[in-house]
PDB file of N, CA, C and O in Angstrom, chain B, residues numbered from 101:
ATOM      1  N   UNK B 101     -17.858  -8.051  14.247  1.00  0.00           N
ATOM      2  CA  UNK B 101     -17.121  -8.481  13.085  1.00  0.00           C
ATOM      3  C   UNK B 101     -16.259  -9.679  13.473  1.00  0.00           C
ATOM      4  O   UNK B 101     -15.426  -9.586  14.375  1.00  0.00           O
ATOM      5  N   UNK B 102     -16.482 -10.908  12.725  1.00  0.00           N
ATOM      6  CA  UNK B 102     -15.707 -12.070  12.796  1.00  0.00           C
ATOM      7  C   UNK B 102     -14.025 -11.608  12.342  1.00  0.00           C
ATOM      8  O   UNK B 102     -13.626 -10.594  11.767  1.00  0.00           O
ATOM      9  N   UNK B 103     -13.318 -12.734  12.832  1.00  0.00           N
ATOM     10  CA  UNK B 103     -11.778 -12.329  12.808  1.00  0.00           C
ATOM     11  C   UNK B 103     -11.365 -12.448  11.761  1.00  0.00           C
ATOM     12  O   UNK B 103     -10.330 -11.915  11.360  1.00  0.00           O
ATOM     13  N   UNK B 104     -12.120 -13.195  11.095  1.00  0.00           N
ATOM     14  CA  UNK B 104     -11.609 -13.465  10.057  1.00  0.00           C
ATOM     15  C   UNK B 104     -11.800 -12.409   8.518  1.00  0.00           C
ATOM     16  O   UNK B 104     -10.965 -12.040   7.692  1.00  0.00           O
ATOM     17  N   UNK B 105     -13.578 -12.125   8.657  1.00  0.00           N
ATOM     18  CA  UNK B 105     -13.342 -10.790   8.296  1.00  0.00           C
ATOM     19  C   UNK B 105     -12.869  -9.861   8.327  1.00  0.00           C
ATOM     20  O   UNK B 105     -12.771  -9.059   7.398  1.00  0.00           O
ATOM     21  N   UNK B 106     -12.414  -9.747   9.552  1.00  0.00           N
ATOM     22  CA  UNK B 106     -11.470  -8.789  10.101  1.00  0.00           C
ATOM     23  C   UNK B 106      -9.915  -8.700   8.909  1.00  0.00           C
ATOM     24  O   UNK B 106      -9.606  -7.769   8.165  1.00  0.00           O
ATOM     25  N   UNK B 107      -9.176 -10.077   9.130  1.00  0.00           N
ATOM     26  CA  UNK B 107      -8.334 -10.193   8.453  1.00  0.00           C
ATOM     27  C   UNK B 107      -8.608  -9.786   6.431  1.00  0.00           C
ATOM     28  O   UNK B 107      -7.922  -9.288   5.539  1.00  0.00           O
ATOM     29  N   UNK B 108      -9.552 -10.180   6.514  1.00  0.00           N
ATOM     30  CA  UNK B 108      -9.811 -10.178   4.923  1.00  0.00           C
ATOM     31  C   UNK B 108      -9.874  -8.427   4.846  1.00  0.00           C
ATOM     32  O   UNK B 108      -9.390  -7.835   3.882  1.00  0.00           O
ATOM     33  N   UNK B 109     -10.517  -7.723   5.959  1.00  0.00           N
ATOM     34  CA  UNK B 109     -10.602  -5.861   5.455  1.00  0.00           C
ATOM     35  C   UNK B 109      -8.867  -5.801   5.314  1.00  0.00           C
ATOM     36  O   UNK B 109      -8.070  -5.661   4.386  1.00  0.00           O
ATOM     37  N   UNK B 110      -8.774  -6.029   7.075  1.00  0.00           N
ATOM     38  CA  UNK B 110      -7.197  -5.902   6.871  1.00  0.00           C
ATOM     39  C   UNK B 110      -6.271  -5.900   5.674  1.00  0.00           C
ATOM     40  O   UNK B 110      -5.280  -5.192   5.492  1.00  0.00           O
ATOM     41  N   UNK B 111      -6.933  -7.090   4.679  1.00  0.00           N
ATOM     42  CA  UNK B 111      -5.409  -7.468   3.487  1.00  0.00           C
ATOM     43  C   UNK B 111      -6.182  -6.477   2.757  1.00  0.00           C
ATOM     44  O   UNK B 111      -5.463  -5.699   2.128  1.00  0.00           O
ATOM     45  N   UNK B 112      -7.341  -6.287   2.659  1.00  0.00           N
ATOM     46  CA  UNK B 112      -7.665  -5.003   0.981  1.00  0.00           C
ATOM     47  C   UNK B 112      -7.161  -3.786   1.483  1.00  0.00           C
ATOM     48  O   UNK B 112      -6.372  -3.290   0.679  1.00  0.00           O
ATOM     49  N   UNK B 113      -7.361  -2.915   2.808  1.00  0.00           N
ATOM     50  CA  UNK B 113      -6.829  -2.203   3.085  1.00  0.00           C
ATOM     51  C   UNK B 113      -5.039  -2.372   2.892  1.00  0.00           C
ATOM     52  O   UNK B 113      -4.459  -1.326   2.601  1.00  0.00           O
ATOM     53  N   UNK B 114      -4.572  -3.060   2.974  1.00  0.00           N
ATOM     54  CA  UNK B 114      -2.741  -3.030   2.792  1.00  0.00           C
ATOM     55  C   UNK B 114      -2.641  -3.045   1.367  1.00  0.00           C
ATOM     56  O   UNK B 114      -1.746  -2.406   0.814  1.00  0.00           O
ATOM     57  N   UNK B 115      -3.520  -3.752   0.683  1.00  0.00           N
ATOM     58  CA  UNK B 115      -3.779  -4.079  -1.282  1.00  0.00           C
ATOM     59  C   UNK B 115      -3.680  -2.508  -1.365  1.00  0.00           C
ATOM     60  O   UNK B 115      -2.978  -2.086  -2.284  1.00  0.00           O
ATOM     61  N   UNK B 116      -4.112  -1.837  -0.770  1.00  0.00           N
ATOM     62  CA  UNK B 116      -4.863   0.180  -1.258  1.00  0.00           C
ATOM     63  C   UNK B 116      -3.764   0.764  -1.018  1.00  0.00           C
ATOM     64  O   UNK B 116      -3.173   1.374  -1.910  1.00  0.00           O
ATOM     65  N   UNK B 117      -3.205   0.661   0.482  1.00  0.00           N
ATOM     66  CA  UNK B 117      -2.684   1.597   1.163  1.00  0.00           C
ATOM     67  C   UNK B 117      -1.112   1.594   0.113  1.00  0.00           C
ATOM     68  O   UNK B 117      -0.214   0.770  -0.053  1.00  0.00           O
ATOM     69  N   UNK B 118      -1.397   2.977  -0.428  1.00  0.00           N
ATOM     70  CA  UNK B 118      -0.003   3.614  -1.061  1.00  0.00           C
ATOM     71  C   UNK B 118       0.434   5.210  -0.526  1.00  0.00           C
ATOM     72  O   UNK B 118      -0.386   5.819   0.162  1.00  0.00           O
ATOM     73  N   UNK B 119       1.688   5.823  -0.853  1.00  0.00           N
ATOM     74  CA  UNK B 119       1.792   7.198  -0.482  1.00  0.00           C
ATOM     75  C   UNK B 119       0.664   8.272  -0.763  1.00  0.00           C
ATOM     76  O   UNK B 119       0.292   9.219  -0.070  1.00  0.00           O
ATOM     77  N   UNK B 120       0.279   7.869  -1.878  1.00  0.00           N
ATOM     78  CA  UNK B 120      -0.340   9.375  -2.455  1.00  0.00           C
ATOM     79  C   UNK B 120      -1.894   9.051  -2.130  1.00  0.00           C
ATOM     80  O   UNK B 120      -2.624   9.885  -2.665  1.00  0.00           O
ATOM     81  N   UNK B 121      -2.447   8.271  -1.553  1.00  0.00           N
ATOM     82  CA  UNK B 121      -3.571   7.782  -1.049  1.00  0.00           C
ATOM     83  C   UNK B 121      -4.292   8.489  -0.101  1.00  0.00           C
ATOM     84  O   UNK B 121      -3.985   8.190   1.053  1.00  0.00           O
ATOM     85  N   UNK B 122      -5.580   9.753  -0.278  1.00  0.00           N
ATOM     86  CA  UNK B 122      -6.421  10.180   1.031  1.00  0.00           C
ATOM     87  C   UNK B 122      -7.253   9.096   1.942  1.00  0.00           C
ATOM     88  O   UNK B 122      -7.818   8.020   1.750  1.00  0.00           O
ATOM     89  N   UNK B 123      -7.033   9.905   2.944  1.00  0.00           N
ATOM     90  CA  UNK B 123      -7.923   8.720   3.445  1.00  0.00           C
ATOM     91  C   UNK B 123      -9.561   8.187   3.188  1.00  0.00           C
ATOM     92  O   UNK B 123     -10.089   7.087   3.351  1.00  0.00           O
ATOM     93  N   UNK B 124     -10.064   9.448   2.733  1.00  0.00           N
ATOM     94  CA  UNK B 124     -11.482   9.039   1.650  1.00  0.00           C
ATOM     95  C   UNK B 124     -10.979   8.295   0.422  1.00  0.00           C
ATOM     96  O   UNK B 124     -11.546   7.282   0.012  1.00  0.00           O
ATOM     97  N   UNK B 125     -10.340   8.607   0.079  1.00  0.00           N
ATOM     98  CA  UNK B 125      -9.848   7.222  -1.370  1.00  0.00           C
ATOM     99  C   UNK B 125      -9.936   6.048  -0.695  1.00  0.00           C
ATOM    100  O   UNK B 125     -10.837   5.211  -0.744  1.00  0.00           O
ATOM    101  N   UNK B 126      -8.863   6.049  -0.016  1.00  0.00           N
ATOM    102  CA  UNK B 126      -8.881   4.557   0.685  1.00  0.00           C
ATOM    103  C   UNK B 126     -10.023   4.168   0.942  1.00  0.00           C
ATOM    104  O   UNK B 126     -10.370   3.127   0.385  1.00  0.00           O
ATOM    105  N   UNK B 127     -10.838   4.738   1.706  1.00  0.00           N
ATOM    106  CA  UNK B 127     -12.101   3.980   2.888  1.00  0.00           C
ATOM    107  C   UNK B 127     -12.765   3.513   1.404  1.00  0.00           C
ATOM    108  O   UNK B 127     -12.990   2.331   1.140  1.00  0.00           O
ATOM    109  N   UNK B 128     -13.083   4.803   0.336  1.00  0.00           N
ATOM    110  CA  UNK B 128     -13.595   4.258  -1.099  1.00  0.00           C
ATOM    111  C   UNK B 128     -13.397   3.050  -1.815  1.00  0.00           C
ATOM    112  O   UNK B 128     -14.232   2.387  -2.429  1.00  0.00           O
ATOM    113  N   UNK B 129     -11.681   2.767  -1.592  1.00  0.00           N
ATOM    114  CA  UNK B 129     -11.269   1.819  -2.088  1.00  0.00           C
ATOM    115  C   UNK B 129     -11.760   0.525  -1.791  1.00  0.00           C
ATOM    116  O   UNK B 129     -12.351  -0.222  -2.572  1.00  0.00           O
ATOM    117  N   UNK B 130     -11.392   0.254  -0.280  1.00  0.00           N
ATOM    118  CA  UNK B 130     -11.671  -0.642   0.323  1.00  0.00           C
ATOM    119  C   UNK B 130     -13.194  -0.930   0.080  1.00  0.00           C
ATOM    120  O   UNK B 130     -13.657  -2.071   0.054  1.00  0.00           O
ATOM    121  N   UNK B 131     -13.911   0.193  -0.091  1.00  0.00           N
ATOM    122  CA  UNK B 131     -15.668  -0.455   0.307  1.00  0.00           C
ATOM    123  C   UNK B 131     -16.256  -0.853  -1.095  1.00  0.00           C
ATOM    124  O   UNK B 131     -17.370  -1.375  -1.133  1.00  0.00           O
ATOM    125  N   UNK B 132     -15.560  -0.629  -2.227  1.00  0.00           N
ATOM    126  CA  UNK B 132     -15.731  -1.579  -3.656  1.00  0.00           C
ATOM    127  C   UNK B 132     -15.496  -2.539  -3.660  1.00  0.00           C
ATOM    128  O   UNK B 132     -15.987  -3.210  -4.568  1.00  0.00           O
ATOM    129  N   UNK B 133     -14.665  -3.171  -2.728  1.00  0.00           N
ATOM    130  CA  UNK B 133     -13.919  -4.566  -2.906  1.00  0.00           C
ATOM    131  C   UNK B 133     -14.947  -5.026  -1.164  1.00  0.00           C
ATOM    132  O   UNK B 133     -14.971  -6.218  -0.856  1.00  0.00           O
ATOM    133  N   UNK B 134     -15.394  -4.396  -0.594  1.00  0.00           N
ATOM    134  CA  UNK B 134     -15.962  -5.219   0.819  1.00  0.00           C
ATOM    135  C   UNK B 134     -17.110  -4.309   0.976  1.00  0.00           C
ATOM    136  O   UNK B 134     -17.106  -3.643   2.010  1.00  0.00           O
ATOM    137  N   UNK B 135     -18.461  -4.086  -0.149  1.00  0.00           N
ATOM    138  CA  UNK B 135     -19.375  -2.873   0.051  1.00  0.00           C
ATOM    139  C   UNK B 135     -20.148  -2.900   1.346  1.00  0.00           C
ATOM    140  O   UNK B 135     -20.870  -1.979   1.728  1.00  0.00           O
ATOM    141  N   UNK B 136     -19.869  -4.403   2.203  1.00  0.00           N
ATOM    142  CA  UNK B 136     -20.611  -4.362   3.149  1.00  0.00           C
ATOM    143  C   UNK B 136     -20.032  -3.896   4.532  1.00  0.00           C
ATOM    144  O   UNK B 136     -20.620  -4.235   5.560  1.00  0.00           O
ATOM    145  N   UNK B 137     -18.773  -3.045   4.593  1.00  0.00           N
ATOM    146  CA  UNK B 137     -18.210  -2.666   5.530  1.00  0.00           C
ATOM    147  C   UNK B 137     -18.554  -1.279   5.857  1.00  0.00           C
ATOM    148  O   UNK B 137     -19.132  -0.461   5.142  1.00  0.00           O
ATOM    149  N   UNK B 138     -17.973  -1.106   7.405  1.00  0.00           N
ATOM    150  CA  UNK B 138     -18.636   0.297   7.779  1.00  0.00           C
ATOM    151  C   UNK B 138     -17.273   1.241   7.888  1.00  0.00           C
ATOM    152  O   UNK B 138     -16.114   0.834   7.957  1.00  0.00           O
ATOM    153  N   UNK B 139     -17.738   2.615   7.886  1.00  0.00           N
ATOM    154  CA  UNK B 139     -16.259   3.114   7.866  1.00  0.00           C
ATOM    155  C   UNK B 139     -15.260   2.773   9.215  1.00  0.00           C
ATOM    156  O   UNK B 139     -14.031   2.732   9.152  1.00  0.00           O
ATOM    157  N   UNK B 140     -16.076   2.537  10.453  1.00  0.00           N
ATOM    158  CA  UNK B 140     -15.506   1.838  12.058  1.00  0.00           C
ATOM    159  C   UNK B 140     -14.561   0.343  11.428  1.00  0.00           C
ATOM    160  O   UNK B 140     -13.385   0.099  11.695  1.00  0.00           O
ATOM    161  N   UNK B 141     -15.375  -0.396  10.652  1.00  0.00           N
ATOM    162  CA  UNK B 141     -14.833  -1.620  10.693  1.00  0.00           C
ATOM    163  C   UNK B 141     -13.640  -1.385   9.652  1.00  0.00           C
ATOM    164  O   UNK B 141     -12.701  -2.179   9.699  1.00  0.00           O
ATOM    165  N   UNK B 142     -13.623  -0.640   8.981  1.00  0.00           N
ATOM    166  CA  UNK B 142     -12.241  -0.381   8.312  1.00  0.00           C
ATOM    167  C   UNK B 142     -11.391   0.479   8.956  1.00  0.00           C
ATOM    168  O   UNK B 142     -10.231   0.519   8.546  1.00  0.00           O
ATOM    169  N   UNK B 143     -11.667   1.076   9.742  1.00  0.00           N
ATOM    170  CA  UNK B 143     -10.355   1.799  10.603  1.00  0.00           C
ATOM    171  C   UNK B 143     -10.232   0.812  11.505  1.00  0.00           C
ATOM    172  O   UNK B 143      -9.142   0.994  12.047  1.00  0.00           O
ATOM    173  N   UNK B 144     -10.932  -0.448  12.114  1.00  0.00           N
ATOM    174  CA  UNK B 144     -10.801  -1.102  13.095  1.00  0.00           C
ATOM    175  C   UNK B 144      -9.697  -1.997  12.030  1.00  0.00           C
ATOM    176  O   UNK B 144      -8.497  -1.829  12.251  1.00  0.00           O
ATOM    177  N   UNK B 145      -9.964  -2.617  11.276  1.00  0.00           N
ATOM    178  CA  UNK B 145      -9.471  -3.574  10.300  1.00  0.00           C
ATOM    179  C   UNK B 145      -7.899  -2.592   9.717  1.00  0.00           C
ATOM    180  O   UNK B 145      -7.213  -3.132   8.850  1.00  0.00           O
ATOM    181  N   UNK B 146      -7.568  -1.533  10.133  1.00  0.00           N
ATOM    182  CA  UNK B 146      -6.387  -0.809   9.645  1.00  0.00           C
ATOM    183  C   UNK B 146      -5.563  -0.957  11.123  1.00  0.00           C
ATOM    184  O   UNK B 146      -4.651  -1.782  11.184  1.00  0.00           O
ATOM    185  N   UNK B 147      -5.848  -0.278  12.109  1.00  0.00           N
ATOM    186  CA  UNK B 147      -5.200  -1.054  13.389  1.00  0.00           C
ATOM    187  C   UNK B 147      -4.681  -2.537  13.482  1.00  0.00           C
ATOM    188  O   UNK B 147      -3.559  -2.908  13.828  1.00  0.00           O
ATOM    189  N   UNK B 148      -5.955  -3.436  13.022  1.00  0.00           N
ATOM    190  CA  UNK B 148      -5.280  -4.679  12.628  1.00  0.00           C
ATOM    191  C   UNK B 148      -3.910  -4.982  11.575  1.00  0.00           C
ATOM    192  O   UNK B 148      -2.879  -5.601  11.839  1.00  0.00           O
ATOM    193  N   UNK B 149      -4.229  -4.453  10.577  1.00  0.00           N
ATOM    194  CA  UNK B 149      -3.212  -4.448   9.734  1.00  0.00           C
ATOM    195  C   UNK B 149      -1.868  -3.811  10.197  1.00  0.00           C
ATOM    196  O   UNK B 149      -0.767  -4.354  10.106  1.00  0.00           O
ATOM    197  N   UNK B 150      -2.164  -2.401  10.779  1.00  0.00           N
ATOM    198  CA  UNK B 150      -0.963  -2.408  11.265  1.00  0.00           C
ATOM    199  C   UNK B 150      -0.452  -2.783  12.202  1.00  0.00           C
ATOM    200  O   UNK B 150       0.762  -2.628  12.067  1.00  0.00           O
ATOM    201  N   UNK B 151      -0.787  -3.370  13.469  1.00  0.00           N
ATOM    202  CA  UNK B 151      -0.138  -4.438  13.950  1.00  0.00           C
ATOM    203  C   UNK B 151       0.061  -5.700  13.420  1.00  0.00           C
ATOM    204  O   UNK B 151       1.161  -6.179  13.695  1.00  0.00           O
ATOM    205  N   UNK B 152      -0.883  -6.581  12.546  1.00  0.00           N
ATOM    206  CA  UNK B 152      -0.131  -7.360  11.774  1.00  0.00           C
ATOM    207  C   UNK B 152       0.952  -7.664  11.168  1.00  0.00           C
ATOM    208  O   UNK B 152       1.521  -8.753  11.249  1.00  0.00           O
ATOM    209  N   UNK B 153       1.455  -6.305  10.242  1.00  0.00           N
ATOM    210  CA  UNK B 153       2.494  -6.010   9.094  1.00  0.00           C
ATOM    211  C   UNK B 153       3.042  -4.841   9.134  1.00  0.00           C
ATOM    212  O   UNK B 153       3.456  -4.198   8.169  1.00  0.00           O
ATOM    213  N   UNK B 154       3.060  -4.418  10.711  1.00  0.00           N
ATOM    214  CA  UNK B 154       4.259  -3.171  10.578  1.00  0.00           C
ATOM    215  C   UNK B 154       5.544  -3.398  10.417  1.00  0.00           C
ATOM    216  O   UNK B 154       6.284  -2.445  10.174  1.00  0.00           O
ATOM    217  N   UNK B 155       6.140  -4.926  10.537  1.00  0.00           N
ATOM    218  CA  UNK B 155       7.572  -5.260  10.822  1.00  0.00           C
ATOM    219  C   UNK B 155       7.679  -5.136   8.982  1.00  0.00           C
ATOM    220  O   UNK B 155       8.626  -4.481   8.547  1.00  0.00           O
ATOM    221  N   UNK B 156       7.070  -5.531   8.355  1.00  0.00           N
ATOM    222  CA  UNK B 156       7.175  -6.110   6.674  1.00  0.00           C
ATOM    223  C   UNK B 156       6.942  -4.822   6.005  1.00  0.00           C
ATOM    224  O   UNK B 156       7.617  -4.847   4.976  1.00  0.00           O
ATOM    225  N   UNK B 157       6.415  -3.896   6.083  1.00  0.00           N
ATOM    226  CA  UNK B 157       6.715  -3.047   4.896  1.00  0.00           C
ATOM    227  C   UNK B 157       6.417  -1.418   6.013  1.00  0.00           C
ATOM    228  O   UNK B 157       5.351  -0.805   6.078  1.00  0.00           O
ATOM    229  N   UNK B 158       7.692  -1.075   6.747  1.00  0.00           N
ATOM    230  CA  UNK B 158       7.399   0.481   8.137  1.00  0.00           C
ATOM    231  C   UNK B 158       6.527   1.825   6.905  1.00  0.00           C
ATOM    232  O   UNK B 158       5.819   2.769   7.257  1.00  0.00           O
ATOM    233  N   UNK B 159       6.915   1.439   5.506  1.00  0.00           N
ATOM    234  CA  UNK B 159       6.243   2.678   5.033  1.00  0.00           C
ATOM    235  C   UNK B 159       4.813   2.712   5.029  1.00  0.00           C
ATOM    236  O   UNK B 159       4.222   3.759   5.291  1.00  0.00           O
ATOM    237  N   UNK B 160       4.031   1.343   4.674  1.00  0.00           N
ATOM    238  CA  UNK B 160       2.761   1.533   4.857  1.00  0.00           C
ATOM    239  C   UNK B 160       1.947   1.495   6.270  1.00  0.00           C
ATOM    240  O   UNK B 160       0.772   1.811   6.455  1.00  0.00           O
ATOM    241  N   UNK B 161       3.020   0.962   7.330  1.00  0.00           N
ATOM    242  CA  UNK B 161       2.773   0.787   8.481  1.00  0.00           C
ATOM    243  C   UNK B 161       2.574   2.206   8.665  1.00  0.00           C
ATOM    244  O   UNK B 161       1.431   2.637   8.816  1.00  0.00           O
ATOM    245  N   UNK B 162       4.025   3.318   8.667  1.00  0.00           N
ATOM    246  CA  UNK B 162       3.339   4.799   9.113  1.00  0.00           C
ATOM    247  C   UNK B 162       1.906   5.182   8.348  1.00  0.00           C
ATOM    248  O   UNK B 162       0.975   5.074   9.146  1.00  0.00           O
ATOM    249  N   UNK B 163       1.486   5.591   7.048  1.00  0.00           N
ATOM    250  CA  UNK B 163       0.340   5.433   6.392  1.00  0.00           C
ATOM    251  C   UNK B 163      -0.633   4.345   7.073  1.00  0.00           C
ATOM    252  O   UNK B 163      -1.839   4.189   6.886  1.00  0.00           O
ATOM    253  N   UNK B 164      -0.371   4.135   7.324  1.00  0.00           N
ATOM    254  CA  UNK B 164      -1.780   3.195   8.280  1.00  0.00           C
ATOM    255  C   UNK B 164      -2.206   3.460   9.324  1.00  0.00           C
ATOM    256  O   UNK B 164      -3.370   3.587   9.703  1.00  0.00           O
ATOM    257  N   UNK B 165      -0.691   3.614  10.150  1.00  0.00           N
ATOM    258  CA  UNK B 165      -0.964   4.567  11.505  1.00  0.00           C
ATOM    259  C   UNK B 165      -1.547   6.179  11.435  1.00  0.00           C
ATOM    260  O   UNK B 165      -2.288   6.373  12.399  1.00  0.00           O
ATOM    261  N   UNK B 166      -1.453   7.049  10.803  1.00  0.00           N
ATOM    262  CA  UNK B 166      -2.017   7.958   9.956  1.00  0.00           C
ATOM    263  C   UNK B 166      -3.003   8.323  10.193  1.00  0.00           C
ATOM    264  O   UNK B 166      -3.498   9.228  10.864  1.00  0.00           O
ATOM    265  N   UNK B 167      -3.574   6.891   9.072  1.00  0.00           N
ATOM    266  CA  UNK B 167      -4.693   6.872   8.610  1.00  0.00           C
ATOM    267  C   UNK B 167      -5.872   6.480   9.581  1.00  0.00           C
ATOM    268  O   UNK B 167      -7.019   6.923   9.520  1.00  0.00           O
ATOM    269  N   UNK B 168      -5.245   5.326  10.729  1.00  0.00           N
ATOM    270  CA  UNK B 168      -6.190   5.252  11.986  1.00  0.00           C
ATOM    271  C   UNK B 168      -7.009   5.819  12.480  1.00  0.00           C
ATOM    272  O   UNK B 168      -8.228   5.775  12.646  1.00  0.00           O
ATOM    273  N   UNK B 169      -5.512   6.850  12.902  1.00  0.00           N
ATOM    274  CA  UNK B 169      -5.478   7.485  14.105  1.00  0.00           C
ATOM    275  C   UNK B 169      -6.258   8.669  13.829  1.00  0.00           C
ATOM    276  O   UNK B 169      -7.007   9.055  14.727  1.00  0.00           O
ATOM    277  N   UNK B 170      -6.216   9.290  12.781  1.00  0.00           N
ATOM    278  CA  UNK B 170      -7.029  10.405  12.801  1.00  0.00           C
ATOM    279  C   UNK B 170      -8.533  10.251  12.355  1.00  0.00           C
ATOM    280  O   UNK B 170      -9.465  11.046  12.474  1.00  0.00           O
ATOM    281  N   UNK B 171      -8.484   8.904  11.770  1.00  0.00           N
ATOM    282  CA  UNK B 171     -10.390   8.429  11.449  1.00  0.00           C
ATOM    283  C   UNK B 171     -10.504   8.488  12.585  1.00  0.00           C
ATOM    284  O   UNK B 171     -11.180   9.449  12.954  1.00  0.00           O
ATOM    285  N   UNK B 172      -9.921   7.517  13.766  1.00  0.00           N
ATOM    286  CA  UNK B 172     -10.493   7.309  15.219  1.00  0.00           C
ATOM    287  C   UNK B 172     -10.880   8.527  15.657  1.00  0.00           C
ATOM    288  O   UNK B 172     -11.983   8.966  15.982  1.00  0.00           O
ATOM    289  N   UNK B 173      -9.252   9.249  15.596  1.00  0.00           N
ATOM    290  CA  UNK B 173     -10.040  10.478  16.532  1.00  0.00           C
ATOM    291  C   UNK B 173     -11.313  11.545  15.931  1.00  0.00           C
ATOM    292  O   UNK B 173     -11.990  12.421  16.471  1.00  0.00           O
ATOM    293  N   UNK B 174     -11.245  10.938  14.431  1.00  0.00           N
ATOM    294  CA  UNK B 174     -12.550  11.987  13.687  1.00  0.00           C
ATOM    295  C   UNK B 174     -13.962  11.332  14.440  1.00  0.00           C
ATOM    296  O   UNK B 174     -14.970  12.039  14.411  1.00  0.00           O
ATOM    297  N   UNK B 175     -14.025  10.218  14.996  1.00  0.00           N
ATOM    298  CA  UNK B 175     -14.624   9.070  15.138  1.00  0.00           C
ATOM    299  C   UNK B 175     -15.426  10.004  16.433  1.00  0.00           C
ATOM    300  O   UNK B 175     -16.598  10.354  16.297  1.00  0.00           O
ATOM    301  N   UNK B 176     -14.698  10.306  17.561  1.00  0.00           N
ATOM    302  CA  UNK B 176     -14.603  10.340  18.260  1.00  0.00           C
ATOM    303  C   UNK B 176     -15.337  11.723  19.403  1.00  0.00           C
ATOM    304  O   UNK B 176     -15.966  11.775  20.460  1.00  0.00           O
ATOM    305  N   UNK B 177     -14.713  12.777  18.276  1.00  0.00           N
ATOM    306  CA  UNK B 177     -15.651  14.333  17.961  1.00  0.00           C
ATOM    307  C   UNK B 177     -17.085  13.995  17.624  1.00  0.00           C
ATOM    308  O   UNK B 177     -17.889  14.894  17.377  1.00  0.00           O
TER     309      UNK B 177
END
């Protein structure tokens, strides 16, 4: 995945990411607006984001971290 794509999952994922949001909504969300993404490249592209924009908004930053961390580790099993 180019960086720049990268950046573009990154901003739809932060566009989605709200409180009341599962993380199957989200990945849903995101893959209407980018149908050609995989569920890896959107948890990869959420790491991005949250190191991008954890300083600018810590609430969606935790929700992002969250949301990573437990795709990864679902990833991972």
């Amino acid at each position: 995945m180019k960086e720049q794509d990268l950046k573009e999952l990154g901003e739809a994922i932060l566009k989605e990411t709200r409180a009341d949001i599962t993380p199957k909504q989200l990945i849903r969300a995101v893959m209407k607006s980018h149908p050609q993404a995989t569920k890896k490249e959107i948890v990869r592209a959420a790491f991005y984001a949250l190191i991008a924009h954890a300083g600018n908004d810590p609430e969606k930053a935790g929700i992002l971290q969250d949301f990573a961390i437990t795709q990864r580790a679902d990833e991972i099993e």
